[in-house]
C-alpha positions in Angstrom: -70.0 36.5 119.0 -67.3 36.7 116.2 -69.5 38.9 114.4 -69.8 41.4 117.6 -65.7 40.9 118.0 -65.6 42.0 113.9 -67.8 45.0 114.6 -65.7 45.9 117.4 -62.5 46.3 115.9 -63.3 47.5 113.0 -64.7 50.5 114.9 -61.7 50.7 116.7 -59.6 51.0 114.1 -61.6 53.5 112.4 -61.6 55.5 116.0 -57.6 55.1 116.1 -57.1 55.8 112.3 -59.2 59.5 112.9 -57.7 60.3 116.2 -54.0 59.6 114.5 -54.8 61.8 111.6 -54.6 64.9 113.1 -53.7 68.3 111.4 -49.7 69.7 111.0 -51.3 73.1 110.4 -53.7 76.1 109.9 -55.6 76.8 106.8 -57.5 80.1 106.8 -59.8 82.4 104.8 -63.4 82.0 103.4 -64.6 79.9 99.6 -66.6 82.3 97.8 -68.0 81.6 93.9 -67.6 84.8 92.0 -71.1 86.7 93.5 -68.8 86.5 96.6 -71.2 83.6 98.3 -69.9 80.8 100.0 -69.4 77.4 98.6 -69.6 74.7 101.6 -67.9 71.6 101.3 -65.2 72.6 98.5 -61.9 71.6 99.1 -58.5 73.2 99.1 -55.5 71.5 98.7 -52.1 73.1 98.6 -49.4 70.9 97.0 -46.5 73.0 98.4 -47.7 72.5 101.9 -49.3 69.3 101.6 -51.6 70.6 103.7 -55.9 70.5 102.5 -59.0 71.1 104.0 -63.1 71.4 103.6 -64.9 74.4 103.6 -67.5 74.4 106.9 -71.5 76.0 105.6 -70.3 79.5 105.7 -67.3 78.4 103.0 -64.6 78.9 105.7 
C-alpha cells in the first residue's frame, strides 16, 4: 500500500507541476534549415523575453 500511496503522489505532483507551468506568452513563426524545410523538435529560446518553446512536426 505505501508503494501505491508513493506512486500516487508522485503523479500528482508531476500533474500539479505541468498544470502550474503554464505559458506568459506567444511565440510564432515556422524553424526551417537553410533548404527552407522544417526542423521539428528544435528549440527557441529568447533570453530577453525569457520566454522558449519547441518546434511541433511542421517546425512551427
Amino acid at each position: 500500500m505505501k508503494k501505491y500511496s508513493l506512486i500516487i503522489h508522485l503523479l500528482f505532483l508531476t500533474v500539479a507541476q505541468i498544470a502550474l507551468a503554464g505559458t506568459d506568452g506567444t511565440i510564432r513563426g515556422r524553424i526551417t534549415n537553410v533548404d527552407q524545410s522544417p526542423l521539428p523538435g528544435a528549440q527557441v529560446y529568447i533570453p530577453e523575453l525569457e520566454q522558449g518553446a519547441i518546434a511541433d512536426f511542421d517546425g512551427n
